[in-house]
Each structure stands twice: as structure tokens, then as C-alpha cells.
N, CA, C and O atoms as CSV, one atom per row, in Angstrom:
chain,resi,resn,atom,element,x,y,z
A,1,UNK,N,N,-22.901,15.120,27.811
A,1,UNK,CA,C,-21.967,16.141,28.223
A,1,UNK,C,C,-22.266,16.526,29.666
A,1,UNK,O,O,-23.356,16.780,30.178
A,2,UNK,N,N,-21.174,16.513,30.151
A,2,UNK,CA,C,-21.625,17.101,31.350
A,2,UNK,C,C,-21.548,18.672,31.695
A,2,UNK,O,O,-21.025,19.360,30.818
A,3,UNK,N,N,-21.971,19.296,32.788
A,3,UNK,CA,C,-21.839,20.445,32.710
A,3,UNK,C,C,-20.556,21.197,32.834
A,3,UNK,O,O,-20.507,22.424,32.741
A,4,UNK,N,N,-19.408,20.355,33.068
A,4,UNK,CA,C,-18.449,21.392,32.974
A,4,UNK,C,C,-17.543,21.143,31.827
A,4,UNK,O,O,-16.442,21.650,31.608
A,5,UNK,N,N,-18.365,20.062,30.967
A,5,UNK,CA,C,-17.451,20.494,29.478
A,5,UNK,C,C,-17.792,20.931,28.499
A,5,UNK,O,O,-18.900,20.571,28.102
A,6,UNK,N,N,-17.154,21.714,27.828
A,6,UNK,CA,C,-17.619,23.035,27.052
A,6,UNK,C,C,-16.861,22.140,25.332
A,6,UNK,O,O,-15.707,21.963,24.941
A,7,UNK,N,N,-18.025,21.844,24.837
A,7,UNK,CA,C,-17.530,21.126,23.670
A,7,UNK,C,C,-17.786,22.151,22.373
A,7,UNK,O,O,-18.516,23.114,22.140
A,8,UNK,N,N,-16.767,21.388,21.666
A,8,UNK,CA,C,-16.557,21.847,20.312
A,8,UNK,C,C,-16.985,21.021,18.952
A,8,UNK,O,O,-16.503,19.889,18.914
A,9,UNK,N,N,-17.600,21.297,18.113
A,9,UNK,CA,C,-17.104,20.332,17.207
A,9,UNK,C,C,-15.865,19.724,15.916
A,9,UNK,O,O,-15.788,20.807,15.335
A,10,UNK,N,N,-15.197,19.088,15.358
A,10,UNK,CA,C,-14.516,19.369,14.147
A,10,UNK,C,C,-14.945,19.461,13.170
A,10,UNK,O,O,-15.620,18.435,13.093
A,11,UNK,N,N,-15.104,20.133,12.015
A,11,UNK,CA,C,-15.936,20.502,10.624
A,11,UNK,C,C,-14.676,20.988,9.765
A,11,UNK,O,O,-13.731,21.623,10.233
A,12,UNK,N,N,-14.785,20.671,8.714
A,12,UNK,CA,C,-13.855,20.653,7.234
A,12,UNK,C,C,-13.762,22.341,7.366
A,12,UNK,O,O,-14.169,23.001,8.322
A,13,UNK,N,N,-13.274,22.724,6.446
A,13,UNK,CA,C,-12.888,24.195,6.234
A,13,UNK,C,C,-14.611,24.804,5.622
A,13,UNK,O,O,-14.951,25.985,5.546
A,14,UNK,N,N,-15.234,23.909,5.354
A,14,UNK,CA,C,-16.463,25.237,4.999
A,14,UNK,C,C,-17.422,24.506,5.874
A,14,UNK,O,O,-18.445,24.192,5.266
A,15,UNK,N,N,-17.398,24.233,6.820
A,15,UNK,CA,C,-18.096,23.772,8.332
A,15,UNK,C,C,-19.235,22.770,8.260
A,15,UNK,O,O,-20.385,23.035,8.609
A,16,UNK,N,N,-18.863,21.691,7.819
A,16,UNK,CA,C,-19.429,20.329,7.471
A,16,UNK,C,C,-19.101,19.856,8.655
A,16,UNK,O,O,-18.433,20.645,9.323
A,17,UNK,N,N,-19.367,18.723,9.208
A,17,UNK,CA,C,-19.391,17.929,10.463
A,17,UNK,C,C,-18.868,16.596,10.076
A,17,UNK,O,O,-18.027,15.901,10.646
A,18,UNK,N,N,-19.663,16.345,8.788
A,18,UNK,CA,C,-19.508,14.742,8.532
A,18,UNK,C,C,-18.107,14.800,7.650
A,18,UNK,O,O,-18.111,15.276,6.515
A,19,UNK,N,N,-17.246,14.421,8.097
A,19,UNK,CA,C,-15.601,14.531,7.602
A,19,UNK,C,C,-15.616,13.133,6.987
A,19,UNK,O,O,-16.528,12.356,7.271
A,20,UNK,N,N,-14.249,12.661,5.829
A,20,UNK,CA,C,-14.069,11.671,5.064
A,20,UNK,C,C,-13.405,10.987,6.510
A,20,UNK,O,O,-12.785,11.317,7.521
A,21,UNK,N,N,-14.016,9.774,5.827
A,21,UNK,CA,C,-13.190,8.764,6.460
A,21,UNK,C,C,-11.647,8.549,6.479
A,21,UNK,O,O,-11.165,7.722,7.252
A,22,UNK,N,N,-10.794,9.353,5.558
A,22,UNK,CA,C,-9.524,9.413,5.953
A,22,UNK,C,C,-9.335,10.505,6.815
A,22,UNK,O,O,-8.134,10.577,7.079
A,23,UNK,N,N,-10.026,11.448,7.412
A,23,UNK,CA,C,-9.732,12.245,8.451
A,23,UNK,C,C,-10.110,11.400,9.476
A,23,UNK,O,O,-9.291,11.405,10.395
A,24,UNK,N,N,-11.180,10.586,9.662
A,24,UNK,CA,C,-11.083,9.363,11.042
A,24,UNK,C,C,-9.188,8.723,11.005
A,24,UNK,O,O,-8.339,8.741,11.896
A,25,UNK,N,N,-9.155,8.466,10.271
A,25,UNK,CA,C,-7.950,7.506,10.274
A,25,UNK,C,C,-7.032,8.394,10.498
A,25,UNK,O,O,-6.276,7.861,11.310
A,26,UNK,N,N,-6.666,9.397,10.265
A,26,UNK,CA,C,-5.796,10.393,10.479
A,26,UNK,C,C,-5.659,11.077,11.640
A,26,UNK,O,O,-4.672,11.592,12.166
A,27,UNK,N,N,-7.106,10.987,12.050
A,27,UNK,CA,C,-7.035,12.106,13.584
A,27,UNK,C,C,-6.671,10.561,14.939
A,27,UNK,O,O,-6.295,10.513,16.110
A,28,UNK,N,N,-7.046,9.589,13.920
A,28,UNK,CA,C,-6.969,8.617,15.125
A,28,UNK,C,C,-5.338,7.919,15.281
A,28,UNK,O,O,-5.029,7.445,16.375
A,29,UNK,N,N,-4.465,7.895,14.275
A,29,UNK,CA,C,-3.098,7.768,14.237
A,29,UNK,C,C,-2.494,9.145,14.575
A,29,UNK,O,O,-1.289,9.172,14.823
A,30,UNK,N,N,-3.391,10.603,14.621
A,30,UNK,CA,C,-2.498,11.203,15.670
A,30,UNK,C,C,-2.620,11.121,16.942
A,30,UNK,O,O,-1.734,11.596,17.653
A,31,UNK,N,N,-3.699,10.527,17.478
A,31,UNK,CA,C,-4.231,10.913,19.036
A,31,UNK,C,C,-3.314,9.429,19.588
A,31,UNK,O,O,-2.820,9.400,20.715
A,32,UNK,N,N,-3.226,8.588,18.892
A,32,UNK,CA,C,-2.671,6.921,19.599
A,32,UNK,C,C,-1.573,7.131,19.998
A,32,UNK,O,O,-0.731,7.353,19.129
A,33,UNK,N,N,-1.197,7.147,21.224
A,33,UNK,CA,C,0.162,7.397,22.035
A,33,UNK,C,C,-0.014,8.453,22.902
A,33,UNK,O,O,0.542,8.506,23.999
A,34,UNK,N,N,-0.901,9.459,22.388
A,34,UNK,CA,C,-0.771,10.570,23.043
A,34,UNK,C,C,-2.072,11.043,24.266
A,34,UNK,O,O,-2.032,11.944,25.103
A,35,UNK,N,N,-3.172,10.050,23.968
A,35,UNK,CA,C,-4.629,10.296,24.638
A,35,UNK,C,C,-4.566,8.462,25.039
A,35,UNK,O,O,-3.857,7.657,24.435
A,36,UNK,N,N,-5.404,8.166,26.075
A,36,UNK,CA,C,-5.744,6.929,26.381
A,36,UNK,C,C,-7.106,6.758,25.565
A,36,UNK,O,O,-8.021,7.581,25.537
A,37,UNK,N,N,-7.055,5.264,24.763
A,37,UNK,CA,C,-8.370,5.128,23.894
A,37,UNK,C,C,-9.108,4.156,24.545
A,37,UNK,O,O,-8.597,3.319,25.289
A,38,UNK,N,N,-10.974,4.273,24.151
A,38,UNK,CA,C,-11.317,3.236,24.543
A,38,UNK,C,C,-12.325,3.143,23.502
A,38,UNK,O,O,-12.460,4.131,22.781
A,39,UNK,N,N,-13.282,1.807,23.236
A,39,UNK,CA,C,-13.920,1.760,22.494
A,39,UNK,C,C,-15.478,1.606,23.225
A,39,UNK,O,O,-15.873,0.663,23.911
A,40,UNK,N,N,-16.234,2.872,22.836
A,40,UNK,CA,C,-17.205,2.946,23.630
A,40,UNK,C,C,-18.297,2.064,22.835
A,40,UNK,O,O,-19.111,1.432,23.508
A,41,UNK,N,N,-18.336,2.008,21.637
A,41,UNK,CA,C,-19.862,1.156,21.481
A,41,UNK,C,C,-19.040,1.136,19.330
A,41,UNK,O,O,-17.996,1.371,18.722
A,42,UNK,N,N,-20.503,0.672,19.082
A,42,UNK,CA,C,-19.774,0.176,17.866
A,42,UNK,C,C,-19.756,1.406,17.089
A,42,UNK,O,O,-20.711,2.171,17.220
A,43,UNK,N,N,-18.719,1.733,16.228
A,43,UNK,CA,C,-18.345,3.169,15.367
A,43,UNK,C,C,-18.277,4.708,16.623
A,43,UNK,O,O,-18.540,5.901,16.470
A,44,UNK,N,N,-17.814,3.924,17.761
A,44,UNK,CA,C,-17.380,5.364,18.432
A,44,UNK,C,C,-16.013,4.839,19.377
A,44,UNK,O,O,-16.064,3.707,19.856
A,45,UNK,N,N,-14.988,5.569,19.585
A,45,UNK,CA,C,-13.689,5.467,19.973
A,45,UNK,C,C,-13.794,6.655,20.521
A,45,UNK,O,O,-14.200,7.496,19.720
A,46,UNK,N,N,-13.569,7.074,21.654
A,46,UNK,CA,C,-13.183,8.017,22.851
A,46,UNK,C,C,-11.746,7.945,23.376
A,46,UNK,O,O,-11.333,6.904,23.887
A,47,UNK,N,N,-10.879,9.175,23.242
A,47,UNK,CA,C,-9.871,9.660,23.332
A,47,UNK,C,C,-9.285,10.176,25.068
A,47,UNK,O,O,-8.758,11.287,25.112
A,48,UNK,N,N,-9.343,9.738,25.806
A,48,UNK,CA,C,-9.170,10.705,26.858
A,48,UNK,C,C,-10.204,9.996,28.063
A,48,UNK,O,O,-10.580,8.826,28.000
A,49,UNK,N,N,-10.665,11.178,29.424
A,49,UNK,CA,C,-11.550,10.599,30.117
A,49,UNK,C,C,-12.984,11.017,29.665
A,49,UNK,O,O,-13.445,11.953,29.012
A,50,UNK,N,N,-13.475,9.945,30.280
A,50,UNK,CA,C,-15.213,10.169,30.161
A,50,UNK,C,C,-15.592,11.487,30.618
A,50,UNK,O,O,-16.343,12.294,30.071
A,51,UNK,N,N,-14.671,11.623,32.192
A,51,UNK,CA,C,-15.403,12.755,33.053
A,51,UNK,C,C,-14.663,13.926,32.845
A,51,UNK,O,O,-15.135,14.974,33.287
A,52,UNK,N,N,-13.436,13.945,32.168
A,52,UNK,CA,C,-12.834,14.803,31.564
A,52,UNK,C,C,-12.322,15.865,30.681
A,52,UNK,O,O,-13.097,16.759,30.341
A,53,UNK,N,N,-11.054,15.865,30.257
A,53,UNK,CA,C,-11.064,16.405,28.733
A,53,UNK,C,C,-10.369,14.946,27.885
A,53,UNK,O,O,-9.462,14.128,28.047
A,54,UNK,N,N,-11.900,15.393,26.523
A,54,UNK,CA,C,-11.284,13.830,25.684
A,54,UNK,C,C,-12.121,14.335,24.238
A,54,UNK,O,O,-12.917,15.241,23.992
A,55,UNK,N,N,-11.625,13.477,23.616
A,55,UNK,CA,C,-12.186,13.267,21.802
A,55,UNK,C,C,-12.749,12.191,21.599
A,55,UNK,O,O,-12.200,11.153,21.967
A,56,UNK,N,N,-14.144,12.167,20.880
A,56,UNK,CA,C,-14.657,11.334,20.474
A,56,UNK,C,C,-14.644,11.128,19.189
A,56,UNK,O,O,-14.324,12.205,18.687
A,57,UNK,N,N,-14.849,10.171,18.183
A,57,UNK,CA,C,-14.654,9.807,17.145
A,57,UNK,C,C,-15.839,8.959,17.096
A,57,UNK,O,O,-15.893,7.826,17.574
A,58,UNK,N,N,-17.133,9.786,16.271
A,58,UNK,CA,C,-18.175,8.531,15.981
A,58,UNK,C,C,-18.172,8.375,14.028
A,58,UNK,O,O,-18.080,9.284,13.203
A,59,UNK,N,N,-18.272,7.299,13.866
A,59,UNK,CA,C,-18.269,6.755,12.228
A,59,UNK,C,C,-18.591,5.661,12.172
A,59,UNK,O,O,-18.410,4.742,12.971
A,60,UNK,N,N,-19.175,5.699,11.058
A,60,UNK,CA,C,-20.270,4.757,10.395
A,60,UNK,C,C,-19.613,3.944,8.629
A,60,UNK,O,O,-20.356,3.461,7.773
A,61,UNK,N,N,-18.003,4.039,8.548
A,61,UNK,CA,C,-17.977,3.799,7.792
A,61,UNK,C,C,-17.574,4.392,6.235
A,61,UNK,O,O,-16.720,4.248,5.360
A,62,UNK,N,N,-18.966,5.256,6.573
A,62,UNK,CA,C,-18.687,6.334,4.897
A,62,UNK,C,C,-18.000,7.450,5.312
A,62,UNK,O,O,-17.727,8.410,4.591
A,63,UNK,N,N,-17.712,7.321,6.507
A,63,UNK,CA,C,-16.863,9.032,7.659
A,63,UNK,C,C,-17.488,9.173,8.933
A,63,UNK,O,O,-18.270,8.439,9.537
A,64,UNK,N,N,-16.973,10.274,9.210
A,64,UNK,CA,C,-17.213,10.891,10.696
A,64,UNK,C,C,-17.391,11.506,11.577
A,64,UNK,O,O,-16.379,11.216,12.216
A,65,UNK,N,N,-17.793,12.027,12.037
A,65,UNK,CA,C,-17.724,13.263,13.598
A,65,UNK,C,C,-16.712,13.190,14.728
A,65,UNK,O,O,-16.571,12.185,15.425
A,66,UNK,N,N,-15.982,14.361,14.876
A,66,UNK,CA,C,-15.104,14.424,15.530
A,66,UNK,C,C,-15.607,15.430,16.592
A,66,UNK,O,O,-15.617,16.643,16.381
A,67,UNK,N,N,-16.122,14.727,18.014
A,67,UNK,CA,C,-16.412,15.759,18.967
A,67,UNK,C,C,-15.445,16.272,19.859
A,67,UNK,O,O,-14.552,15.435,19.987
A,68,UNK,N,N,-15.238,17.284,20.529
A,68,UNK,CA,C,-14.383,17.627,21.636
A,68,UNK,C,C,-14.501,17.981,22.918
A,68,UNK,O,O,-14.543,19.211,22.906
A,69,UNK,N,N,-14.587,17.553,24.137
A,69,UNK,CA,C,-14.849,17.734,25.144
A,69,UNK,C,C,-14.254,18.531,25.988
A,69,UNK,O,O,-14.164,17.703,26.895
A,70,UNK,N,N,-13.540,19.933,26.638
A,70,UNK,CA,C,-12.693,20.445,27.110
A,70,UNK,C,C,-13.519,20.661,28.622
A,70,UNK,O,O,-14.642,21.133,28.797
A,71,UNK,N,N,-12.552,20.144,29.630
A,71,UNK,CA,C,-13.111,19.765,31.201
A,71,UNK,C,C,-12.759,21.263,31.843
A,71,UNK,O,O,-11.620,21.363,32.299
A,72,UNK,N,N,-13.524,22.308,31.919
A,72,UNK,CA,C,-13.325,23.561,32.590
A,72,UNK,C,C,-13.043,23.320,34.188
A,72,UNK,O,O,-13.016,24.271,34.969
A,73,UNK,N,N,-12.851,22.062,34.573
A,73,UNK,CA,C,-12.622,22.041,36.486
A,73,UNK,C,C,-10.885,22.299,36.339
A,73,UNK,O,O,-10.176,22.901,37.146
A,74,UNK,N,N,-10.359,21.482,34.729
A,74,UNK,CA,C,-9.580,21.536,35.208
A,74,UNK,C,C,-7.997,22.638,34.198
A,74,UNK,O,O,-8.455,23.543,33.501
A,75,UNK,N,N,-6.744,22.542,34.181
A,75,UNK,CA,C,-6.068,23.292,33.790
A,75,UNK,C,C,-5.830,22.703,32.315
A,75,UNK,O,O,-5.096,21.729,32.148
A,76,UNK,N,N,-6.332,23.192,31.507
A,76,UNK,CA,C,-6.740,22.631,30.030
A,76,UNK,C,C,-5.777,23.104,29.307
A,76,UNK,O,O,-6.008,22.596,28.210
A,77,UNK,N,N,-4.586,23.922,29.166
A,77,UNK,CA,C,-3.567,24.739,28.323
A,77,UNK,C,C,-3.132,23.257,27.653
A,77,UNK,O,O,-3.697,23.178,26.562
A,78,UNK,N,N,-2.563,22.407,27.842
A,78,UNK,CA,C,-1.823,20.849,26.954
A,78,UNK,C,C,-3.168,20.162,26.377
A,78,UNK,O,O,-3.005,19.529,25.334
A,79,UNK,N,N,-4.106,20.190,26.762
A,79,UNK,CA,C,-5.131,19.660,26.048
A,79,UNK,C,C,-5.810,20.694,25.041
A,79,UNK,O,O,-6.421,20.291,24.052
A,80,UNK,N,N,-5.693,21.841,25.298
A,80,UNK,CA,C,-5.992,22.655,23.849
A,80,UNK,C,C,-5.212,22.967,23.152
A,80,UNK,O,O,-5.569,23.120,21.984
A,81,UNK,N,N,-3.850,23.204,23.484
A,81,UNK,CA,C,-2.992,22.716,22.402
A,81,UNK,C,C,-2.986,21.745,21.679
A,81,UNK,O,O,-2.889,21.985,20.475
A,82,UNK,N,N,-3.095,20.116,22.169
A,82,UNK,CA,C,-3.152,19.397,21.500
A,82,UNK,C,C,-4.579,19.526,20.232
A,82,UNK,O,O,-4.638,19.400,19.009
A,83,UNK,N,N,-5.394,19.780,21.120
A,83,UNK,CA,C,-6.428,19.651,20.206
A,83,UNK,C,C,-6.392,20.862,18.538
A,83,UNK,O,O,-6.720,20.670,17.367
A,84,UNK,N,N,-5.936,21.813,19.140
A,84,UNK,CA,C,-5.454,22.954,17.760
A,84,UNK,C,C,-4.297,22.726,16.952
A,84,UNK,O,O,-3.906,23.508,16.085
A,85,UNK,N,N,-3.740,21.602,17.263
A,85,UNK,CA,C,-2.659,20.897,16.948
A,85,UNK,C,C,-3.225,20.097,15.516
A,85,UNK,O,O,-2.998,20.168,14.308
A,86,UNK,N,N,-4.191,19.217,16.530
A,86,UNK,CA,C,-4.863,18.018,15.651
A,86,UNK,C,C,-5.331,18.565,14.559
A,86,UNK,O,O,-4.976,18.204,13.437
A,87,UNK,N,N,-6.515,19.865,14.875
A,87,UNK,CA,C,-7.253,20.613,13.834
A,87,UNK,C,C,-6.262,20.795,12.774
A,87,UNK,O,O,-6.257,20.087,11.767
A,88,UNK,N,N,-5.161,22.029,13.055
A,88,UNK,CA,C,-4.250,21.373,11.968
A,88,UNK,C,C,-3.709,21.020,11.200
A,88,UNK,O,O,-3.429,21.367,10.052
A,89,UNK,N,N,-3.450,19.998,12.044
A,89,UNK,CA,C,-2.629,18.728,11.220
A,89,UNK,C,C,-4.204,17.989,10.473
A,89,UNK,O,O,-4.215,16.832,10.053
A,90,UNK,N,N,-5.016,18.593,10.442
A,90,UNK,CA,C,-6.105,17.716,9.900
A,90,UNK,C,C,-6.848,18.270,8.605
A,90,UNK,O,O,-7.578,17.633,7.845
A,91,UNK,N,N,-6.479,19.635,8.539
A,91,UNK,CA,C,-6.749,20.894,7.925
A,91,UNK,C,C,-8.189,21.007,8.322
A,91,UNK,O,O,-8.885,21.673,7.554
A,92,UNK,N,N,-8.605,20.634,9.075
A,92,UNK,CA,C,-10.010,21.250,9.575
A,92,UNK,C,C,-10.375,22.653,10.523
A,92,UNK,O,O,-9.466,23.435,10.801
A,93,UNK,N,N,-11.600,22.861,10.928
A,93,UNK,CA,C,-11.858,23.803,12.000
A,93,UNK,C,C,-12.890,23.588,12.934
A,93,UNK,O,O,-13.158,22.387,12.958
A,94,UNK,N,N,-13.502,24.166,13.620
A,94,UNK,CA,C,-13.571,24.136,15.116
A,94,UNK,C,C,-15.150,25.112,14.855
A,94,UNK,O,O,-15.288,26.118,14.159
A,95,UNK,N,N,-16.324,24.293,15.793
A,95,UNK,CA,C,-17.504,25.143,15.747
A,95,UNK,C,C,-18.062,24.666,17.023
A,95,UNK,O,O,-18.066,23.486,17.375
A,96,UNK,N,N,-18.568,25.733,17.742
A,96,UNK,CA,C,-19.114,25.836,18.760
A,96,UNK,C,C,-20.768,25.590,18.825
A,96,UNK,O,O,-21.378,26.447,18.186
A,97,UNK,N,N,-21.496,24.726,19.383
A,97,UNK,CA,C,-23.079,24.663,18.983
A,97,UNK,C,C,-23.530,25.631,19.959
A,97,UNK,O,O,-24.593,26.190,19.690
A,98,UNK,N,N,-22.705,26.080,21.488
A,98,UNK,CA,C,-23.323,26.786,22.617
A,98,UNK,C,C,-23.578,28.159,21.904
A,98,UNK,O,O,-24.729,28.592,21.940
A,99,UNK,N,N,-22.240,29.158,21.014
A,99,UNK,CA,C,-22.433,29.881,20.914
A,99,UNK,C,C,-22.675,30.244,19.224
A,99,UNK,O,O,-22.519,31.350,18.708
A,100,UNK,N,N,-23.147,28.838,18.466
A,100,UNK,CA,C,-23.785,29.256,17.280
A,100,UNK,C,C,-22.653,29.528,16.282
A,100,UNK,O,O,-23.224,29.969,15.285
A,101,UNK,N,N,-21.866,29.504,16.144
A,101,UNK,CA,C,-20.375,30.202,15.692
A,101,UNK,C,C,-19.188,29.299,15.875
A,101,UNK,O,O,-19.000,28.597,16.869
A,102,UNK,N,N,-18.085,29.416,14.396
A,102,UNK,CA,C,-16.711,28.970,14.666
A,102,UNK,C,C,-15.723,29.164,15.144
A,102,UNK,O,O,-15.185,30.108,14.565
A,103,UNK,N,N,-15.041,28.724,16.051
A,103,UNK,CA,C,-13.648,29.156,17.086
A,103,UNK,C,C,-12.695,29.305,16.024
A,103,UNK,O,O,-12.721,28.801,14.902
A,104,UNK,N,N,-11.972,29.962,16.468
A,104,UNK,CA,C,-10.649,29.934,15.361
A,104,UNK,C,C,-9.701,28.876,16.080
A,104,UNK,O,O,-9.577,28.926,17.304
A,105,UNK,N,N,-9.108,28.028,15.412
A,105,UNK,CA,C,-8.757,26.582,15.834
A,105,UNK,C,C,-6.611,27.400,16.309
A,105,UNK,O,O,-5.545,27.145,15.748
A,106,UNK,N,N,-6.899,28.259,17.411
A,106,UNK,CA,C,-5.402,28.133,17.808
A,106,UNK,C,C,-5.681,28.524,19.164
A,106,UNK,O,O,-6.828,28.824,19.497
A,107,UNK,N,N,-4.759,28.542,19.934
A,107,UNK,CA,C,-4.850,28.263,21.431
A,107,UNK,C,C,-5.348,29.481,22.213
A,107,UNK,O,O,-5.669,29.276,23.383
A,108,UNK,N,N,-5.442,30.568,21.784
A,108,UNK,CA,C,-5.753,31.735,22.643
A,108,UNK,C,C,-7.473,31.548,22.351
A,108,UNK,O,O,-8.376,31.391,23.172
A,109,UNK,N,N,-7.520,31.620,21.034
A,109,UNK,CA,C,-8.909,31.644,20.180
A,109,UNK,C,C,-10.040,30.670,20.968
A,109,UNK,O,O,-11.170,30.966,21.357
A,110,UNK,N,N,-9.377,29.519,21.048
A,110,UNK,CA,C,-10.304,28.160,22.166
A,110,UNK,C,C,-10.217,28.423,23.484
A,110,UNK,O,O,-11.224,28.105,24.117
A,111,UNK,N,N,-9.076,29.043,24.282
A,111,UNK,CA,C,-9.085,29.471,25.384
A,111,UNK,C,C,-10.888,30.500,25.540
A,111,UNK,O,O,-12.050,30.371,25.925
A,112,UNK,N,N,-10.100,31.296,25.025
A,112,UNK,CA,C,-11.434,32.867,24.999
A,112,UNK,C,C,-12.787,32.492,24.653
A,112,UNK,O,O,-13.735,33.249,24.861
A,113,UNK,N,N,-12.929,31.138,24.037
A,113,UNK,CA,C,-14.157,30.495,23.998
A,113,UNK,C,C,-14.649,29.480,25.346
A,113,UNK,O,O,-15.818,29.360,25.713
A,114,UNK,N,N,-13.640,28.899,25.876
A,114,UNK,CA,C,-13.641,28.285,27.117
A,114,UNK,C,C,-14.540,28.635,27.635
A,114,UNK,O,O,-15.670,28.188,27.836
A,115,UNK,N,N,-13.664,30.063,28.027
A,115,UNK,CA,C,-13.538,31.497,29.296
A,115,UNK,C,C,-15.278,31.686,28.892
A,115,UNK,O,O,-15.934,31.531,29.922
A,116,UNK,N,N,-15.949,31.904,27.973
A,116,UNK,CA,C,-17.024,32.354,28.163
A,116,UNK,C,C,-17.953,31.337,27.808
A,116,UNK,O,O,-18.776,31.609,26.934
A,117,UNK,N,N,-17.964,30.169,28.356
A,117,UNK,CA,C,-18.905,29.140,28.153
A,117,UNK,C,C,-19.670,29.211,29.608
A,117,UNK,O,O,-19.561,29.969,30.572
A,118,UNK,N,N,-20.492,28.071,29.319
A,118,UNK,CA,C,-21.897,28.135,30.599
A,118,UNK,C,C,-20.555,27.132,31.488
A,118,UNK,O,O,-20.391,27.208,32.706
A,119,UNK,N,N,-19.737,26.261,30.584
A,119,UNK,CA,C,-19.159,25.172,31.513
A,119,UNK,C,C,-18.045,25.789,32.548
A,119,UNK,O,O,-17.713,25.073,33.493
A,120,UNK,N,N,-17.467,27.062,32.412
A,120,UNK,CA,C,-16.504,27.649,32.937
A,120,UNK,C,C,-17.269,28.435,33.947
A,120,UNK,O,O,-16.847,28.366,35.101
A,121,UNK,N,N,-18.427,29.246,33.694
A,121,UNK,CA,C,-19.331,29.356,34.852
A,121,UNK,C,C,-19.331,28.684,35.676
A,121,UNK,O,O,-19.072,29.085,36.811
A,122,UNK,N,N,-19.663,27.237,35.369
A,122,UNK,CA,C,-20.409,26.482,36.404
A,122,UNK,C,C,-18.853,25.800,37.072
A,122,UNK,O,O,-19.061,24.818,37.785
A,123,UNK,N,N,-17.213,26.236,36.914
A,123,UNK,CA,C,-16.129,25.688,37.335
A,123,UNK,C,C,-16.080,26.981,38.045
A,123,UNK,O,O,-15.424,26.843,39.078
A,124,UNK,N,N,-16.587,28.367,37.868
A,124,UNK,CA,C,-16.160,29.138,38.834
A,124,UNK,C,C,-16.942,29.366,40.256
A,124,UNK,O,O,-16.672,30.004,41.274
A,125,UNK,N,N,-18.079,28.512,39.829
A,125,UNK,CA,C,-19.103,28.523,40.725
A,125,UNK,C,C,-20.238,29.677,40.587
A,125,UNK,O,O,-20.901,30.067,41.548
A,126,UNK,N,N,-20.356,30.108,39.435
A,126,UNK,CA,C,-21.403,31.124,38.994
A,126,UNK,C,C,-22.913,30.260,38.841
A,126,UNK,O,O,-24.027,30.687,39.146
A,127,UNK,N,N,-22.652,29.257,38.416
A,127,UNK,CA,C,-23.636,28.340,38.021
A,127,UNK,C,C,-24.086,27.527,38.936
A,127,UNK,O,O,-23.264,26.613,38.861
A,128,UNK,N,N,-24.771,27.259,39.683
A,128,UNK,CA,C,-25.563,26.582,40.820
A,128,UNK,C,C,-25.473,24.739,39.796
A,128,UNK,O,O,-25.994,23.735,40.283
């Protein structure tokens, strides 16, 4: 991660990480068309830019982790929509490891989590 992205994770409704393998398949037939994919190594697919805002998808098979990357340099409103979109359409939710705690997966809710990350600091220039 770099420092100016303020990630999230995806976790089922009682905040599991490791999701069924039909939520891989599901989050990945919604993102195709709409995110540029690439295949970073074996059982991980990245959604978006490296240096950016993007989704990762790592699985092994029996399921998966769905990470989220949101790029505080830049104007993120269509990329957190999409992403509270995905949540969802996925029936999952949204947990933060910076601040220990779950976002509420809709667009003001991830905004206001943004807004007070170390990564939005370091886009306003608070952060050396």
C-alpha cells in the first residue's frame, strides 16, 4: 500500500474476510467492463491502477479476499460509489484495519472514513 491509499477490506455481513468463492466470481463479473483487470500473480486479479484507486481479488480456490484501495491524491466520488455499489450487490460490508472498525458500505459513510485516514493527511500535505 502506498501511503496515499486508504484501504478497506470486504467481509460477509458478520465480518469474515475469507468470502465463498461465488462472491469471487460475482464481484469479478461485476467489476469486468467497468475497472481495467490485470493478473498480478497466481490467485490474485487487480481491478484498477497499481498506483491508484483499484480492487484486488486474492483466492486460493476454496474463496477469497476482497481488498480495496481508495487513492486520496485523487477525486474518488465514482470510485466509491462504485465500490458501495459492489458491496451491495454482493451483500457484504466494509472494515477498516487503520481504524479497527466497520465503514458503513454507502458513499457518505466511506467518504468520512477517507477524510480521516493517515492517507488523506498525507494528500493534504499534513504528513511529511
Amino acid at each position: 500500500m502506498a501511503i496515499w491509499q486508504f484501504d478497506v477490506v470486504v467481509t460477509d455481513q458478520e465480518g469474515q474476510r475469507s468470502l465463498p468463492e461465488a462472491v469471487r466470481m460475482r464481484a469479478e463479473s461485476f467489476l469486468v467492463g467497468l475497472m481495467p483487470a490485470s493478473i498480478e500473480g497466481t490467485g490474485w486479479t487487480m481491478f484498477g491502477s497499481d498506483e491508484g484507486n483499484r480492487i484486488d481479488i486474492n483466492f486460493d480456490g476454496r474463496g477469497c479476499e476482497i481488498g480495496v484501495r481508495i487513492d486520496a491524491r485523487s477525486e474518488a466520488h465514482d470510485f466509491i460509489s462504485l465500490v458501495c455499489l459492489m458491496v451491495a450487490t454482493l451483500d457484504c460490508a466494509l472494515f477498516s484495519d487503520e481504524f479497527g472498525e466497520p465503514i458503513p458500505s454507502d458513499v457518505s459513510s466511506l467518504k468520512e472514513a477517507l477524510q480521516r485516514s493517515a492517507a488523506w493527511q498525507f494528500a493534504l500535505g499534513t504528513i511529511p
